[in-house]
C-alpha positions, 0 to 999 in steps of 0.5 A: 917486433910482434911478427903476427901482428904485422904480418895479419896487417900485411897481408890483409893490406896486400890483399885490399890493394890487390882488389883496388888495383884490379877494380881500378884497371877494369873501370878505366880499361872495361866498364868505363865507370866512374863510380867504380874508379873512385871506388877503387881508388879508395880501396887503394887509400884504405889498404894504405890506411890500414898498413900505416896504422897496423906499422904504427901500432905495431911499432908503438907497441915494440918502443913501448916495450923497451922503454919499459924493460930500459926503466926496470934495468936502470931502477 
């Protein structure tokens, strides 16, 4: 698998979902804030989002590679 894509999106998702989760822990606990509830929430959608898209990619481009490498050995 290209390690350096996933990883760029790993850690990029990681890092968004760290940001939700302390923002969403401060709006319910502290502030109270409902604007910034469901602004974190969708820091937490969006880091998800942003994972199963690079995962998808990620894999799409390695299924894509064998298939061509399978189709020149059997040629």
């Amino acid at each position: 698998m290209n390690s350096k894509t996933l990883n760029a999106v790993q850690y990029t998702g990681a890092t968004i979902l760290i940001m939700g989760i302390v923002t969403f822990l401060l709006s319910v606990m502290g502030v109270g804030d409902r604007t910034l509830t469901m602004v974190s929430v969708g820091l937490v959608m969006g880091s998800v989002f942003i994972f199963m898209m690079g995962l998808f990619l990620v894999m799409s481009e390695e299924l894509t590679l064998r298939f061509k490498k399978d189709k020149r050995l059997n040629h």
